[in-house]
C-alpha positions in Angstrom: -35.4 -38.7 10.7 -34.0 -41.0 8.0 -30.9 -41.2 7.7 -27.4 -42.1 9.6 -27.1 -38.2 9.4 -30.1 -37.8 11.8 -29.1 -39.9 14.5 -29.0 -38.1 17.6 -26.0 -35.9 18.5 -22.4 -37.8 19.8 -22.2 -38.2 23.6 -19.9 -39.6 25.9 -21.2 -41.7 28.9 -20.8 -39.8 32.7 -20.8 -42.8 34.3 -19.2 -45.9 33.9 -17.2 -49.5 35.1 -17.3 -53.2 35.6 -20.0 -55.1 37.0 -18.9 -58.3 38.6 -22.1 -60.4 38.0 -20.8 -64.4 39.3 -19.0 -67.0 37.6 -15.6 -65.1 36.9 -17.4 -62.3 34.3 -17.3 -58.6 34.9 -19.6 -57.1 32.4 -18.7 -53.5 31.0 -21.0 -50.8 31.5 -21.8 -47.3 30.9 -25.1 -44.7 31.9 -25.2 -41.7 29.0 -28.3 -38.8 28.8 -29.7 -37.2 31.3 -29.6 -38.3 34.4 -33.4 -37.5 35.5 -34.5 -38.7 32.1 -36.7 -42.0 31.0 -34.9 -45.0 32.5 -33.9 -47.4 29.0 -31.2 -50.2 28.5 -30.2 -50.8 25.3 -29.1 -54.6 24.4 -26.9 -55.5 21.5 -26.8 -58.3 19.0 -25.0 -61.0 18.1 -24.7 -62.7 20.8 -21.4 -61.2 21.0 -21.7 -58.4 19.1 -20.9 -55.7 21.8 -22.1 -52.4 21.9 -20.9 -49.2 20.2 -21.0 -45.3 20.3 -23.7 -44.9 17.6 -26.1 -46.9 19.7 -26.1 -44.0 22.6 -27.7 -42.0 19.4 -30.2 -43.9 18.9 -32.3 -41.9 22.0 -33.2 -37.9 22.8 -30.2 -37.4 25.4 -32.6 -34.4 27.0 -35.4 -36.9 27.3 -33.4 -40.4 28.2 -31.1 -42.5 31.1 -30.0 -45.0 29.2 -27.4 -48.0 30.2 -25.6 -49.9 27.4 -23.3 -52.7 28.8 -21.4 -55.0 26.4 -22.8 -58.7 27.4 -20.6 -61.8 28.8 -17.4 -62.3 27.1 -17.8 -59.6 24.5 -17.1 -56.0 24.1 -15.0 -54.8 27.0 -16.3 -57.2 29.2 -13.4 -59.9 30.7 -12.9 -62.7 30.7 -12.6 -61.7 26.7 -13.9 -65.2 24.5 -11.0 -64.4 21.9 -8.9 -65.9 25.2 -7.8 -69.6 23.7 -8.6 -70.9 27.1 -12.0 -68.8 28.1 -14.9 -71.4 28.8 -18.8 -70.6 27.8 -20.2 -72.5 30.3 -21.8 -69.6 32.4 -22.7 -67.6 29.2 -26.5 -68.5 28.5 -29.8 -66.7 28.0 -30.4 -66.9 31.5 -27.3 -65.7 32.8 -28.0 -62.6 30.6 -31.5 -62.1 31.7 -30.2 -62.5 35.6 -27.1 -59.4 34.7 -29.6 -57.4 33.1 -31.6 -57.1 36.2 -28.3 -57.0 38.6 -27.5 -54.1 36.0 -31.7 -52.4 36.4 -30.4 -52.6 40.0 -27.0 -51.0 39.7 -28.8 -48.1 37.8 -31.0 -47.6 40.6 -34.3 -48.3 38.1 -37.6 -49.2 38.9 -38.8 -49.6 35.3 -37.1 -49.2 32.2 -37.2 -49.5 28.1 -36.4 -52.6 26.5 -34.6 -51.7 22.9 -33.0 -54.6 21.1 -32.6 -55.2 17.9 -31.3 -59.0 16.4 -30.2 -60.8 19.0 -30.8 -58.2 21.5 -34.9 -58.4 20.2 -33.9 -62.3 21.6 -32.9 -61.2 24.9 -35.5 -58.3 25.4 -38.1 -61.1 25.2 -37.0 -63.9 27.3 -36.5 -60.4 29.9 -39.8 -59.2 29.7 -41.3 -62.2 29.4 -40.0 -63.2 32.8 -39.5 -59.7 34.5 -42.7 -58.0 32.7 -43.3 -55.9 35.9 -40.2 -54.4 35.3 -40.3 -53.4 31.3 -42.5 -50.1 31.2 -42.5 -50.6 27.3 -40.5 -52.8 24.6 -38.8 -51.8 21.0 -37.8 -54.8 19.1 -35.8 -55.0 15.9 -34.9 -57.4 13.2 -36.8 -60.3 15.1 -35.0 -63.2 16.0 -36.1 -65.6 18.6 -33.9 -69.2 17.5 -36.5 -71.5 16.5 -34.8 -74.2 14.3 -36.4 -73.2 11.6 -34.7 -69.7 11.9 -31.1 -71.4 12.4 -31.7 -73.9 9.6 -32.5 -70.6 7.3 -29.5 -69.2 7.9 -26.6 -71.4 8.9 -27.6 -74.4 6.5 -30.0 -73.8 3.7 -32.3 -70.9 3.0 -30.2 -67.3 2.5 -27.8 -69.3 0.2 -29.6 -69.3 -2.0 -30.0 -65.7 -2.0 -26.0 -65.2 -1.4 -24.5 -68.3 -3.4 -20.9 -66.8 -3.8 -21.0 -65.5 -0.3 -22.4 -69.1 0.9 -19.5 -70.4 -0.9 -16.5 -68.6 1.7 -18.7 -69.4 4.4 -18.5 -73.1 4.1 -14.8 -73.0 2.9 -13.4 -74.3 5.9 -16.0 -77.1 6.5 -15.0 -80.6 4.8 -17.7 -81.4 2.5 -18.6 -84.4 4.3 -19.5 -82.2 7.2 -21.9 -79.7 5.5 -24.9 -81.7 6.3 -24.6 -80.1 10.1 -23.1 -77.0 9.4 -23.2 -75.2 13.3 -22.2 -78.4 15.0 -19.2 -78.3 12.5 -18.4 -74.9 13.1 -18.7 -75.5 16.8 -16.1 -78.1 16.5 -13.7 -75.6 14.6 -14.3 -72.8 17.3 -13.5 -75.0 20.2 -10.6 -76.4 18.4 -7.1 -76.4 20.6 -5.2 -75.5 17.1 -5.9 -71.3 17.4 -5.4 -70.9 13.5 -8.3 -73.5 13.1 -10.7 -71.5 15.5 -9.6 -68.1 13.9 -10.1 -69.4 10.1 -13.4 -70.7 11.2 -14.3 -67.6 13.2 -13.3 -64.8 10.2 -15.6 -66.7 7.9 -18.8 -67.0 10.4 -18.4 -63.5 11.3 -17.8 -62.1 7.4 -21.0 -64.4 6.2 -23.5 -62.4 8.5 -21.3 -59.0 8.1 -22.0 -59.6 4.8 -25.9 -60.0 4.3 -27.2 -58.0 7.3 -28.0 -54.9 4.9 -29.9 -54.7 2.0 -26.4 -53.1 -0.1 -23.2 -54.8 1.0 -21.6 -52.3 3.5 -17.5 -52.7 3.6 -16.8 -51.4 6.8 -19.1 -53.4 8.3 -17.6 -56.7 6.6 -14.4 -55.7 7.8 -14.9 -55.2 11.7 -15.9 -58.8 11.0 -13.1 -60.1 9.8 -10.8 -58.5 12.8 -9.7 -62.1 14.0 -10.6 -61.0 18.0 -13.6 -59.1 17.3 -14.4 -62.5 15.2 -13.3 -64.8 17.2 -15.7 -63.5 19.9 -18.1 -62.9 17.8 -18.4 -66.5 16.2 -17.8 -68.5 19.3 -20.5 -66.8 21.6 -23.3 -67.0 18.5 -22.7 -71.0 17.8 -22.8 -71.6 21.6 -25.7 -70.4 21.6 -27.2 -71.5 18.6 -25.9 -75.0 18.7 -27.9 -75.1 22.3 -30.9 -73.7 20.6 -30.8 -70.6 22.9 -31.1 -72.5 26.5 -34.5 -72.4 25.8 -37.6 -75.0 24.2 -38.2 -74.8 20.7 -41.1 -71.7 20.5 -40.7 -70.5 23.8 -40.4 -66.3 23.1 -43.3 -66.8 20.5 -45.7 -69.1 22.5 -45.2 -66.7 25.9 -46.0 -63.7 23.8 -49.4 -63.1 25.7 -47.0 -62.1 28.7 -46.3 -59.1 27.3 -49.9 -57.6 26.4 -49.9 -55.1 29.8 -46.5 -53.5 28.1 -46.3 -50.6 24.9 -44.6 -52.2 22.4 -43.3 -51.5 18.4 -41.9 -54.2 16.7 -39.7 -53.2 13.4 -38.9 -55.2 10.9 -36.9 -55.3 7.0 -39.3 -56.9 4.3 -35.7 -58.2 3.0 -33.9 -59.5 6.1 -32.1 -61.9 4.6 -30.5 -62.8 8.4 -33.7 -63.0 10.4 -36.1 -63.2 8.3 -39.8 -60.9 8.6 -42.0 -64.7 9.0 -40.7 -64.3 12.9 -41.7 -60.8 13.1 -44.7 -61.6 11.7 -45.1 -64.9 13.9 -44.6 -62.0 16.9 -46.9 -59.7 15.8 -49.7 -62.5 15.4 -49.2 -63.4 19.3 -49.0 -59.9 20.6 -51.2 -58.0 18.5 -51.1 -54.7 21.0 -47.5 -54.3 20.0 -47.3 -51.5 16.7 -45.8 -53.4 13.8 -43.6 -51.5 11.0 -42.2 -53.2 7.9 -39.5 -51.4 6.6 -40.2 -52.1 2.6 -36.8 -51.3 1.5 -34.2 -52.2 4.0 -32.3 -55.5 5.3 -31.2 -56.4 8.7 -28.9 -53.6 10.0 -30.3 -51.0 12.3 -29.2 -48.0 10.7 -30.2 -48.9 7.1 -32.0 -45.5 6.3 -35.9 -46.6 6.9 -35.4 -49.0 10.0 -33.6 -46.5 11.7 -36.3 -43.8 11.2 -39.1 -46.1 12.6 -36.5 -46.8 16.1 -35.7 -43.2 16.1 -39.6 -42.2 15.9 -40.4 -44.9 18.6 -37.9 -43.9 21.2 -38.6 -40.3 20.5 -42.7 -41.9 21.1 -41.7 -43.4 24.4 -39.7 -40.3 25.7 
């Protein structure tokens, strides 16, 4: 399997609702394959990104149970962070890693595989790392784990110089005497009262990483960022969470890496990431050596660029 062609066949979830996990959020979820098949969640990027109908393709549906849920404030979950008046206060790492088990529960799973790519490789690792008991193996993609030096690459110097015309839209609606912080700006923007400020601001965070998560510009992809909900959604979650450096200390995800050694594990990665780039995967791979590694020689960020998706397709498929 290589291509977008050879994802798994189309299916439609047999059960699904609203979870109400605390703090005013109902998160969206949805179980899809069969249901006395291998127990797997799958978590989506962003933060915010929400989850979609080509990610149920990414497993065997004869061979799999899998749960995709769209996380707090995203997706189809409510309260919706488009909302002008929708606070971020309860949306954190730790809130997520504290839904995903109330979700485990809801599924009625012992165990289960840990697939996220982005982001979601973010998320999958601060869960297993403190719930390893309950991860029977992990599949990581595009690692991203929001050390400064990750954040500084890409919101502030680093792929800019690898996209200066893009780089150029991006910091259009930042004063120049404000591009020395670019997220805090931004976060000022995205929490503005005036709703055409937050929307400008949000279009042009969401279009910059729509635009350089694949290795060959992909238009549809830069135009479900510029949808002003999807976007404003989209931006607000991911600079709440990057301006509070992930709710966690600076290395955490890398430095507890030895928690995972008891748990199968493949880490994929794009030698040009421009978005997260492979020095994190590699940084991963050094600390949990028992994990398989794949570099992807010719692909970017995206999940279904033709050679990343192969390796996640052949390691679900190894898993089943």
């Amino acid at each position: 399997m290589g291509t977008l062609r050879d994802l798994y066949p189309e299916i439609e979830p047999d059960e699904h609702g609203m979870l109400d996990v605390g703090d005013g959020q109902r998160i969206y979820w949805e179980l899809c394959g069969n249901p006395e098949g291998k127990p797997a969640v799958f978590l989506h990027g962003g933060p915010g990104g929400g989850s979609t109908p080509t990610h149920r393709r990414l497993f065997d549906p004869e061979k799999y149970r899998v749960l995709l849920f769209d996380q707090r404030g995203c997706g189809r979950s409510t309260p919706h962070v488009s909302g002008q008046d929708v606070d971020l206060a309860a949306n954190t790492t730790w809130h997520l890693v504290a839904d995903l088990e109330r979700l485990r529960e809801l599924a009625g799973f012992e165990r289960w595989l840990v697939f996220g790519g982005s982001w979601g490789s973010t998320l999958a690792l601060a869960y297993a790392q403190t719930h390893p008991e309950r991860v029977s193996e992990l599949i990581l993609r595009g690692i991203f784990t929001l050390r400064a030096s990750e954040l500084h690459w890409f919101y502030q110097e680093g792929a800019s110089q690898l996209f200066p015309d893009l780089w150029e839209s991006f910091v259009a609606p930042i004063p120049t005497g404000e591009r020395g912080d670019l997220m805090t700006a931004y976060h000022r923007r995205l929490n503005s009262p005036d709703p055409e400020v937050r929307a400008e601001a949000a279009v042009a965070w969401s279009v910059w990483e729509g635009s350089t998560i694949s290795l060959l510009p992909r238009a549809d992809v830069i135009a479900k960022s510029g949808e002003r909900d999807y976007a404003l959604a989209f931006a607000r979650i991911e600079n709440h969470y990057f301006v509070n450096k992930g709710f966690m200390a600076e290395g955490r995800l890398i430095a507890d890496a030895p928690k995972l050694r008891g748990i199968p594990g493949v880490i994929v990665q794009g030698r040009y990431d421009a978005c997260t780039p492979a020095r994190t995967a590699w940084d991963l791979h050094r600390a949990w050596p028992e994990a398989e590694f794949v570099m992807v020689g010719d692909a970017g960020h995206a999940f279904d660029e033709p050679g990343i998706l192969d390796a996640l397709i052949r390691a679900t498929d190894t898993f089943a």
